[in-house]
N, C-alpha and C positions, 0 to 999 in steps of 0.2 A: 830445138828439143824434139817436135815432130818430125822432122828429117832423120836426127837420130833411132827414132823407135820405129821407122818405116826402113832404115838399111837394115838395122838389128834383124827386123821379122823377115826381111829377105835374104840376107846371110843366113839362116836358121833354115829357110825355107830350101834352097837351092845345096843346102848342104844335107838336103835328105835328113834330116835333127827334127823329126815330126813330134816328137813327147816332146820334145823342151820347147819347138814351136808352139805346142797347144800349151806348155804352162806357163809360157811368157803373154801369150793371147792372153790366159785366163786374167792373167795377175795386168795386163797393160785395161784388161774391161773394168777389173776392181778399182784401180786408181783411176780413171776415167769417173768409176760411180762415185770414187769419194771425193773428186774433185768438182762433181755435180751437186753432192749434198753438203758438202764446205760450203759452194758458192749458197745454195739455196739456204742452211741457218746464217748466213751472216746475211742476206737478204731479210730474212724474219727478223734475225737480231735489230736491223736498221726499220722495220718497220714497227717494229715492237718500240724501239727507242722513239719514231716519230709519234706513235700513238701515245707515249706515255707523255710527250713535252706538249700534245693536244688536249690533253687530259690535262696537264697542269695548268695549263692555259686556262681550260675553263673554269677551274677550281680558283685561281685569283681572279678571275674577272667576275664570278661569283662573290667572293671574299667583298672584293672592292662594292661591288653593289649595296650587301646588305650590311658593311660596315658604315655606309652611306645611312643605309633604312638606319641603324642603332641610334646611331648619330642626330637624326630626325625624332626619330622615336623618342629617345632624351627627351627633346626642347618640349615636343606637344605632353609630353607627360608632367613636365614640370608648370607647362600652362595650364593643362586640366586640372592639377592637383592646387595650383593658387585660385584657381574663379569655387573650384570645390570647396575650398576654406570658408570663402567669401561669403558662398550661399548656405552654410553651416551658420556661420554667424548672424546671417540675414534672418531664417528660421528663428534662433534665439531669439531674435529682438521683435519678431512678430509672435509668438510663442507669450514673452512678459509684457507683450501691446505698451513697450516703448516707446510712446509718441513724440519723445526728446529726441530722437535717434531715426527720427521720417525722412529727413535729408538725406542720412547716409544710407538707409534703406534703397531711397531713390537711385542712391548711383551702384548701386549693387544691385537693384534690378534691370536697370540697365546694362550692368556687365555682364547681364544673361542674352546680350544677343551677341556674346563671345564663347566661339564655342572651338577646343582643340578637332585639327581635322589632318588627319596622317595620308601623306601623299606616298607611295612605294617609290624607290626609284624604275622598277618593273618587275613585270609580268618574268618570274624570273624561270620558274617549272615549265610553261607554258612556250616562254623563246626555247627553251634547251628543245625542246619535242620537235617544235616548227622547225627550227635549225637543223635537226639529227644530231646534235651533241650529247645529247643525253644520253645516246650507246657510247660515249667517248667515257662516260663516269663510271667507274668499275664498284664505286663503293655504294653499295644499294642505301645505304645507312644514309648519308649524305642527301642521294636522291630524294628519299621519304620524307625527310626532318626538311628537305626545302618546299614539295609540295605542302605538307603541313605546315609550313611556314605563311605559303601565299591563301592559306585557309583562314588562317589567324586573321590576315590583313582585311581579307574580304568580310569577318567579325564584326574587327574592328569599324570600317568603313560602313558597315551596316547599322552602325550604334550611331557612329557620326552623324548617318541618315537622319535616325530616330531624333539626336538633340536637335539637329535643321531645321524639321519640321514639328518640335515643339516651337523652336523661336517663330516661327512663320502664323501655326495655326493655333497658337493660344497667346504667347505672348505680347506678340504685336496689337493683337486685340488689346488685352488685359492693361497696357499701357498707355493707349491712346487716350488723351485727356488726360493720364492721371499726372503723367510726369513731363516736365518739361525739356525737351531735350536740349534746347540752346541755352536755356539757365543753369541747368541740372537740377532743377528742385522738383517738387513733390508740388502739386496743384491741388493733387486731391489725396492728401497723404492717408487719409483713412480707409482710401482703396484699397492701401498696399498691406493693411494688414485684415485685410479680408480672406476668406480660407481657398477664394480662387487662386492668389496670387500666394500664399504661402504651398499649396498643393504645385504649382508652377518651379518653386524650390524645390520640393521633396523632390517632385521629377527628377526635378535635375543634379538633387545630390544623389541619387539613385543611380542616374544616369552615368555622373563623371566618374561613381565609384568603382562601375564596370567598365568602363575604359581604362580608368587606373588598372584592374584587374588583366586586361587583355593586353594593354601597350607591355605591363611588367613579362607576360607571358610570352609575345611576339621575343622582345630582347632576352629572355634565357634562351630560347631557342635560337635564337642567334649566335648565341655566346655558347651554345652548343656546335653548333653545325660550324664555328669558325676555330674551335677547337680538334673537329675530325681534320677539316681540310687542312691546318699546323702540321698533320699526322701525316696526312696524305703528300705534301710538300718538305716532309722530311726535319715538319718545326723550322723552317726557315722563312723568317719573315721579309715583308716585303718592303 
């Protein structure tokens, strides 16, 4: 093909054909440019295609993380919200000074050194930034509701704190001598309905009610943000 369009322009050339020489130059420069900017959008188009399957990329390996978090989230919420029950009912019975009911007191105050504690699978805003993937994510939407996401966690984690060290700096006190832990009984069952040890409850239904509160908030927001990414993957699941 180059051989042909190099006799062409010499034929033209040596035949003294100077006008049709210069519009076959012009028209042989134009196909030359548009065989430079064909080549260069199907280079964009191929990198635009690699961008977007890095982009999907990170969008299911997101997916897969915080459908992981959900999935955690569940179990410690439905542990929080049974030891919650628990100490509602402990309340009542120190509330009507029940002293039939010091036994079962005991082992419900001991089940206050069970406390729900939400492990992330990770730092998931934080890897995108360190990695530079985070320029890979075109949907801002997506970005914000995950940063707010790992806000949640850090919340939640914070509360967890807070139950930790009530069981550390009041209750392990509050219990010593009173309950027996290899028996499970109540040694000095009139402790337990003394207003140290009923305020040790409140706490902590106070406590498990805003973790209830925050685990439920973490998972909409999940169940948000794995809704955009459906959208962004074209609703094709995995």
């Amino acid at each position: 093909m180059i051989k042909f369009f190099r006799n062409t322009r010499k034929q033209l050339f040596t035949e003294n054909k100077f006008t049709k020489y210069l519009f076959y130059a012009i028209g042989e420069i134009i196909l030359v440019v548009i065989g430079i900017l064909i080549a260069l959008q199907i280079n964009n188009w191929n990198n635009q295609r690699l961008e977007k399957e890095d982009e999907n990329k990170s969008y299911r390996n997101i997916k897969r993380q915080i459908e992981d978090d959900r999935k955690e989230l569940t179990d410690v919420k439905a542990f929080n919200n049974y030891f919650s029950a628990t100490y509602k009912h402990a309340n009542k019975i120190i509330r009507a000074q029940d002293f039939t009911k010091s036994d079962s007191l005991a082992l419900i105050a001991m089940g206050l050194s069970q406390y729900s504690d939400f492990n992330s699978s990770g730092n998931i805003y934080e890897t995108l930034v360190n990695s530079g993937n985070l320029k890979l994510l075109k949907n801002d939407e997506i970005t914000s509701l995950i940063q707010q996401l790992e806000n949640t966690y850090i919340f939640a984690n914070k509360l967890e704190t807070i139950h930790w060290e009530i069981i550390i700096n009041e209750l392990s006190p509050a219990l010593r001598g009173v309950v027996n832990f290899d028996a499970f009984k109540a040694v000095k069952p009139e402790r337990l309905y003394e207003v140290e040890m009923q305020n040790i409850f409140v706490e902590s239904i106070y406590l498990t009610s805003a973790k209830d509160s925050v685990y439920s908030k973490a998972i909409r927001e999940i169940d948000t943000i794995i809704n955009l990414i459906n959208t962004e993957l074209g609703a094709v699941k995995d």
